[in-house]
C-alpha positions in Angstrom: 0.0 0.0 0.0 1.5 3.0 -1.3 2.0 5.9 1.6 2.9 9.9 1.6 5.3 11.3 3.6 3.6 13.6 6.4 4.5 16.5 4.7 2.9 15.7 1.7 0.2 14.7 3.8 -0.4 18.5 5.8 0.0 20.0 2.3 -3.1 18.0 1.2 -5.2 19.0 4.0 -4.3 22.6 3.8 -5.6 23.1 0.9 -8.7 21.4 1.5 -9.6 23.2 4.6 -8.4 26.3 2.4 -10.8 26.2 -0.1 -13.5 25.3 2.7 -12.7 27.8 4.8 -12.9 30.3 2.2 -17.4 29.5 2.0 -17.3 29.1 5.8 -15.2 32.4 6.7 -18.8 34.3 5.4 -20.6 32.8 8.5 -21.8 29.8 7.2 -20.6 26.4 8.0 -19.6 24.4 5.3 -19.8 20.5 4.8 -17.2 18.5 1.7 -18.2 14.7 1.4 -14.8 12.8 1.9 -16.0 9.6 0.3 -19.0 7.4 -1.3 -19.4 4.4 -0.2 -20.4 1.7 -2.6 -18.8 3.2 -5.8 -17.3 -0.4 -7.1 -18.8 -3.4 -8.2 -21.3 -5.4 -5.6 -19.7 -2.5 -3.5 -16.2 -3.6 -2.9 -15.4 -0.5 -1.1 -17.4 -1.1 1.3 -21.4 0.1 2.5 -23.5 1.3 5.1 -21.0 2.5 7.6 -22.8 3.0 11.0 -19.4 3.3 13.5 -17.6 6.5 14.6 -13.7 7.3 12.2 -10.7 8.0 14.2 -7.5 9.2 13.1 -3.8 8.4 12.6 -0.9 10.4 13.7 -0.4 11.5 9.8 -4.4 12.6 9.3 -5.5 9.3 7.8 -8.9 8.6 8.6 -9.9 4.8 10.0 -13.5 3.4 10.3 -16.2 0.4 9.3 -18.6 -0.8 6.9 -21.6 -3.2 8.3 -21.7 -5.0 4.6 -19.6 -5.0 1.0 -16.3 -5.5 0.6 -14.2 -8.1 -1.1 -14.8 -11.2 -0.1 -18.0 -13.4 -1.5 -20.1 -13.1 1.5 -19.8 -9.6 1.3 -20.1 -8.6 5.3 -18.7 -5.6 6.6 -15.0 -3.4 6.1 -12.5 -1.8 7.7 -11.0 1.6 5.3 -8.8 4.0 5.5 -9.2 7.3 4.0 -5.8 9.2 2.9 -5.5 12.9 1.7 -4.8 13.0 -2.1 -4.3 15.9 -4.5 -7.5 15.4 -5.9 -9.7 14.2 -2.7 -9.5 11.7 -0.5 -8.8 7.8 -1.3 -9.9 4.8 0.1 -8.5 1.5 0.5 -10.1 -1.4 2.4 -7.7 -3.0 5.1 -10.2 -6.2 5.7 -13.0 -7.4 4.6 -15.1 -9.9 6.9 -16.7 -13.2 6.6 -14.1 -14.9 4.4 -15.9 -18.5 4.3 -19.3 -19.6 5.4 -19.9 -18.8 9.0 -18.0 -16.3 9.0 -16.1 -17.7 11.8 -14.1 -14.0 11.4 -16.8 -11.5 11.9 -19.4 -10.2 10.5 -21.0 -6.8 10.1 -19.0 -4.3 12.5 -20.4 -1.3 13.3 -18.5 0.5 16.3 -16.2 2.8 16.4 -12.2 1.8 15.9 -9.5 2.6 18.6 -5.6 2.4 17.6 -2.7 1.0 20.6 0.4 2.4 20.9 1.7 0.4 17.8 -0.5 1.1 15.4 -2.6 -1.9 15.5 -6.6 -1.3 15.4 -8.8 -2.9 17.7 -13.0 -3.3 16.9 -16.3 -5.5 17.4 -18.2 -7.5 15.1 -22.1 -7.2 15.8 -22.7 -11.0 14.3 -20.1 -14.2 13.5 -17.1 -15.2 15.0 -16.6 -19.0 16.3 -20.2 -19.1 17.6 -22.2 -16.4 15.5 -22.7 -13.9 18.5 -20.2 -11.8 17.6 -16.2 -11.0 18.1 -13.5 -8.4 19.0 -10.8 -8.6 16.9 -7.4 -7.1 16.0 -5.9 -5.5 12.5 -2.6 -5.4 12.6 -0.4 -3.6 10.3 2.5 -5.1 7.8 4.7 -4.5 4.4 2.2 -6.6 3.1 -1.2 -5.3 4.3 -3.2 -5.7 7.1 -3.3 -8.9 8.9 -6.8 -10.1 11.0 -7.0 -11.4 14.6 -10.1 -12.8 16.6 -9.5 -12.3 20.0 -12.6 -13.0 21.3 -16.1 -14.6 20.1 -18.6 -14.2 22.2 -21.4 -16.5 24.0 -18.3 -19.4 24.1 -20.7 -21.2 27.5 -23.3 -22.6 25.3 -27.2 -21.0 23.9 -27.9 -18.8 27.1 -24.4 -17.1 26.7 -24.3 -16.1 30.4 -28.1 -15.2 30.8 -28.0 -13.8 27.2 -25.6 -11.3 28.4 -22.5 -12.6 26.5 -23.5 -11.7 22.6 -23.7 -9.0 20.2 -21.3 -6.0 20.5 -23.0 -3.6 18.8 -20.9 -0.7 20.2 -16.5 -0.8 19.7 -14.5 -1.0 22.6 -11.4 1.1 24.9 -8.1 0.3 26.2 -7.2 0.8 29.4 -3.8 1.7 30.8 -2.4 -1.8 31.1 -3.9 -2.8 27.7 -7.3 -4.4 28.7 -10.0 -4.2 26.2 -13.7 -3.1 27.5 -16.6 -2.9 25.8 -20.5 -3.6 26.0 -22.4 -6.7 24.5 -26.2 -5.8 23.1 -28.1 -7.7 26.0 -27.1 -5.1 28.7 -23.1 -6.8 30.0 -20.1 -4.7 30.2 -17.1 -6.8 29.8 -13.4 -6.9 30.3 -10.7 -8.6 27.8 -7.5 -9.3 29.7 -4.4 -10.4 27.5 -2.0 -13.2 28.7 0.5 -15.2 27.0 -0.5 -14.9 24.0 -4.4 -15.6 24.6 -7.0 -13.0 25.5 -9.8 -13.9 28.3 -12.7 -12.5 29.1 -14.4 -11.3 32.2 -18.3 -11.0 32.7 -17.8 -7.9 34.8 -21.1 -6.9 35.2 -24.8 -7.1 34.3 -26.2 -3.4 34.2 -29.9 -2.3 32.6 -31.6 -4.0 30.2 -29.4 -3.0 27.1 -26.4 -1.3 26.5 -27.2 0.9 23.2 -23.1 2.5 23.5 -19.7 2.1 24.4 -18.3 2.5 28.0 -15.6 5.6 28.4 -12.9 5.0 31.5 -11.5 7.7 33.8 -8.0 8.1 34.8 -8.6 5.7 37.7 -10.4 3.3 35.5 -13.5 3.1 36.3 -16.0 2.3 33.8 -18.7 4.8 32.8 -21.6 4.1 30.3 -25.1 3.8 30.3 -28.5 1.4 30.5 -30.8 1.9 27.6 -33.9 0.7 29.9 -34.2 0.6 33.5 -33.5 -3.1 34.1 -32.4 -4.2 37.9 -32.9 -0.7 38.6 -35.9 0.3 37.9 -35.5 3.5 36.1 -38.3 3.1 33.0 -35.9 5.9 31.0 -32.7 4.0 31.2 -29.2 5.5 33.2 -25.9 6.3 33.4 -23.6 4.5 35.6 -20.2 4.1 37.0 -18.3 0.9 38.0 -16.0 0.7 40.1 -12.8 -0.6 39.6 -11.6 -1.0 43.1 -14.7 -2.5 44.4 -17.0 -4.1 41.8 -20.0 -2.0 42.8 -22.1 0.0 40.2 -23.4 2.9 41.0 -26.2 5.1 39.1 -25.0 8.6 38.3 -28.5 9.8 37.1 -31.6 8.0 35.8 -34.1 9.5 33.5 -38.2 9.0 35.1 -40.8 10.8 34.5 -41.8 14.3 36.2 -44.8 15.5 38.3 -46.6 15.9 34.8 -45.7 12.5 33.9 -43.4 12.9 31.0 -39.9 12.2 30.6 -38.7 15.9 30.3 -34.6 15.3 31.0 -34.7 12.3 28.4 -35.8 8.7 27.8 -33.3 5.8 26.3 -29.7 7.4 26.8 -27.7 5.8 23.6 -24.2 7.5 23.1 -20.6 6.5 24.8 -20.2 9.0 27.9 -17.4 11.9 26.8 -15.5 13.4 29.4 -14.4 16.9 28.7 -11.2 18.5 30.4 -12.6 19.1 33.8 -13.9 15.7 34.2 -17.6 16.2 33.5 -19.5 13.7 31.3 -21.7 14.5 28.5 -24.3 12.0 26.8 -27.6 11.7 24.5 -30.6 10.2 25.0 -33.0 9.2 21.8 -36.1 10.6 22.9 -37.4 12.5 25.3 -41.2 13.4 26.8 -42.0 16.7 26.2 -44.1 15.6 23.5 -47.2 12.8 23.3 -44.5 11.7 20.1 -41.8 10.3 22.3 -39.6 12.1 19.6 -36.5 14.5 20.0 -33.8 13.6 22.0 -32.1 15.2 24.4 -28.2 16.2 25.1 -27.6 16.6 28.8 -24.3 16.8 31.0 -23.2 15.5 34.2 -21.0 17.6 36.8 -19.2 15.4 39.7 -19.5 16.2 43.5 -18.5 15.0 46.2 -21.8 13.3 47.2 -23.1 12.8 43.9 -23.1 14.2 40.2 -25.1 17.2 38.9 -27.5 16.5 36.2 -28.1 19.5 33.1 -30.3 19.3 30.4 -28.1 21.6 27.3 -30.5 21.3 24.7 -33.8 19.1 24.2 -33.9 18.6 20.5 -37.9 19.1 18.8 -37.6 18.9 15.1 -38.7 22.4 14.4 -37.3 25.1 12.4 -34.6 22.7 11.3 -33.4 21.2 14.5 -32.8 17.8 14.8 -34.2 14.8 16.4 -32.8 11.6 17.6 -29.7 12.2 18.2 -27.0 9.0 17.7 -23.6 8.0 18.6 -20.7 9.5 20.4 -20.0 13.0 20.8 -16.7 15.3 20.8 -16.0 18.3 23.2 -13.4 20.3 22.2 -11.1 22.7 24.9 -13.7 25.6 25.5 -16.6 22.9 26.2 -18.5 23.3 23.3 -19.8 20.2 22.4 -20.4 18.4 18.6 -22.9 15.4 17.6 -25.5 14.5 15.3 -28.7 13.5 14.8 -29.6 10.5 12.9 -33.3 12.6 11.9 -34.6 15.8 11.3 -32.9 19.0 10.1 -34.3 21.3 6.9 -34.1 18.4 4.1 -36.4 15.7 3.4 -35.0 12.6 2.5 -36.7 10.3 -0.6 -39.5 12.7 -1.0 -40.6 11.4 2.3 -41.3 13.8 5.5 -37.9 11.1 6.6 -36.0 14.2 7.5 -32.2 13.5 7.0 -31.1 14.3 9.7 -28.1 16.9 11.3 -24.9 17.9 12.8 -25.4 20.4 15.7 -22.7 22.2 18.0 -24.1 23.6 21.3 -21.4 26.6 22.0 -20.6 27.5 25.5 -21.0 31.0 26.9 -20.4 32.0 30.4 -22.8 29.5 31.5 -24.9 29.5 29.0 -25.4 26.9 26.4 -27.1 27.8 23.0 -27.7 25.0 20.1 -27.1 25.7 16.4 -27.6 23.2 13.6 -24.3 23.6 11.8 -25.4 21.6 8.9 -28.4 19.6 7.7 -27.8 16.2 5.4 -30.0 16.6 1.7 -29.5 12.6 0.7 -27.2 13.4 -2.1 -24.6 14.8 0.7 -25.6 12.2 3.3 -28.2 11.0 4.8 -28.8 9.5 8.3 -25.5 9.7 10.7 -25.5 7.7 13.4 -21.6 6.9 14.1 -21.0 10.2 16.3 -18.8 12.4 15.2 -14.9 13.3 15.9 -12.8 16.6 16.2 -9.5 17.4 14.2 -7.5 19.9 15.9 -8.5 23.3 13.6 -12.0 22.0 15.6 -13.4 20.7 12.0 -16.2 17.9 12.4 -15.6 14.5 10.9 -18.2 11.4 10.6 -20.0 8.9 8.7 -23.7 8.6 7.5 -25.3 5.3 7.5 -27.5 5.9 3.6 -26.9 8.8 1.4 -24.5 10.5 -1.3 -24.0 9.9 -4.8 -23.1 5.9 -4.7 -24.4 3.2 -5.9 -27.6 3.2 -3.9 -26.8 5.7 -1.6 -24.3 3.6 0.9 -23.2 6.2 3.3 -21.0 8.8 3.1 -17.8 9.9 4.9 -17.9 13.6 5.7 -16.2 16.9 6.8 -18.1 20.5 8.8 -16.3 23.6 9.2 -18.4 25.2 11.9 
């Protein structure tokens, strides 16, 4: 695989975010479409990517496909994206399910993370050795990428530990001595230890009813996340929580119930990774919220620590109207001053298939003194994107970066990769 000195590389991006900052320095943001998904045959480059991207040291862009690619069964990809003179170019590192079973993996859809040497670590929603899914390794060579399963889940037999132990639907972290932890689609939060070679897992815990997200760690490492429903306990909008990893114990940081007028006003279903910012407050989504008799919306809310227990703020509640968005998905980014990024997989200013399926937005809600204020920064028309629902990531001139799952100008409109100057 042919590579560009970083250099070359900072040239490249330069000039894009030249020529886009020239439309954006006007007052309005601008959005470039990186990459079209689906633009070869049976689309061997890949479709449908509904993870987060992350970046190299040299500005490369990594993230996943949940089907195309190379092989005949056509599940799932991992690409890079690399600045060119004329764009950006992809090349696919893996594609999954490379016989029948797919005793690889099959369809990944979280986010990537890189170690310390450049290897990239992910989850599989589906295959692996007993077809509940798999965490696995890419690791770099002169000759390509090379694909490790480190782990396929539900290995006890059918009930996979209470029907805990199966689909990852979310990617996973590393923590400082290189343990791997993640979140399984039946509500278990579990922990990959390496030894000698072999990787084993623990059950850590059993928390909600679902786990929708990811889990983000502190400098202590303890585990932060969040319950989609109320589960063991009983909050009917779902939680966040915090495990402890001196003692085991999990506590609840804030669950989402319904007020004195019985709607869920703060937020029902939370469904992004926590983010902490630099102070060490956490910031989340929820899908819907109960201002409305529609259940729709969404809400973005933030949580302060104390010393007895954490703060709870509602920054925005999303309603559709006048181009906001609604539903908001995946992982948010806070830059230094605390302003915060995401997206929302629905609503915005566009319709979508000539349908009132609104296609949904990238918002920034800027900090002011203590104020918070919400602005749509831009709002997906099909043929730029359509339905994000990876989260979105930061470069460091504060540009927005993501992926939508539909959308653009290939071959069926597989998702896009995409670029905001606020």
């Amino acid at each position: 695989m042919a590579r560009v000195d970083l250099s070359t590389r900072l040239i490249f991006l330069g000039v894009f975010a030249t020529i886009l900052l020239s439309s954006a320095a006007w007052g309005a943001p601008a959005e470039i479409v990186l990459y079209n998904f689906c633009q070869l045959s049976n689309c061997a480059d890949g479709g449908g990517p509904n993870g987060g991207l992350v970046f190299d040291a040299d500005g490369n862009l990594y993230g996943t496909t949940t089907y195309g690619g190379t092989t005949a069964f056509r599940n799932g990809t991992v690409f890079e994206l690399s600045p060119a003179p004329t764009g950006w170019t992809e090349t696919v590192l893996y594609s999954f399910c490379v016989s029948y079973g797919c005793p690889d993996g099959q369809q990944p859809s979280g986010a990537l993370i890189f170690d310390s040497n450049g290897n990239l670590y992910g989850t599989t929603v589906y295959g692996g050795a007993y077809g509940y899914g798999t965490v696995f390794e890419l690791s770099p060579s002169q000759s390509g990428w090379t694909e490790t399963v480190l782990y396929s889940f539900c290995p006890g037999g059918y009930d996979c530990n209470g029907l805990r132990d199966l689909y990852p639907g979310a990617g996973v972290t590393m923590d400082k001595s290189g343990n791997l932890w993640g979140t399984t689609g039946w509500g278990g939060v579990f922990e990959l230890s390496p030894s000698q070679g072999r990787w084993t897992e623990n059950i850590a815990y059993f928390v909600g009813d679902s786990d929708p997200a990811g889990v983000a760690l502190d400098s202590a490492g303890n585990v932060y996340g969040v319950a989609e429903q109320g589960g063991i306990n009983s909050y009917p909008g779902g939680y966040v929580f915090e495990l402890s990893k001196s003692s085991g114990i999990e506590s609840v940081l804030y669950g989402f119930e319904k007020n004195a007028a019985g709607k869920f006003a703060q937020g029902y279903n939370p469904n992004s990774t926590p983010v902490f910012d630099a102070k060490g407050n956490l910031y989340g989504t929820t899908q819907y919220n109960g201002v409305s008799s529609s259940m729709i919306g969404g809400t973005v809310y933030k949580l302060t620590p104390g010393k007895k227990k954490w703060a709870f703020r509602l920054l925005h509640t999303f309603n559709g109207k006048n181009g906001d968005g609604i539903e908001p998905y995946g992982t948010m980014a806070v830059d230094a001053s605390g302003n915060v990024f995401g997206a929302t997989s629905l609503g915005g200013a566009s319709e979508c298939q000539g349908t009132k399926n609104y296609c949904g937005t990238v918002f920034e809600i800027s900090l002011s003194g203590s104020t918070y204020t919400e602005t749509v920064l831009w709002s997906f028309n099909e043929t730029d994107g359509e339905h994000p629902m990876g989260g979105v990531i930061l470069d460091k001139s504060g540009n927005v970066y993501g992926t939508t799952f539909a959308g653009g100008t290939g071959t069926w409109s597989n998702g896009v990769v995409f670029e905001v100057i606020p």
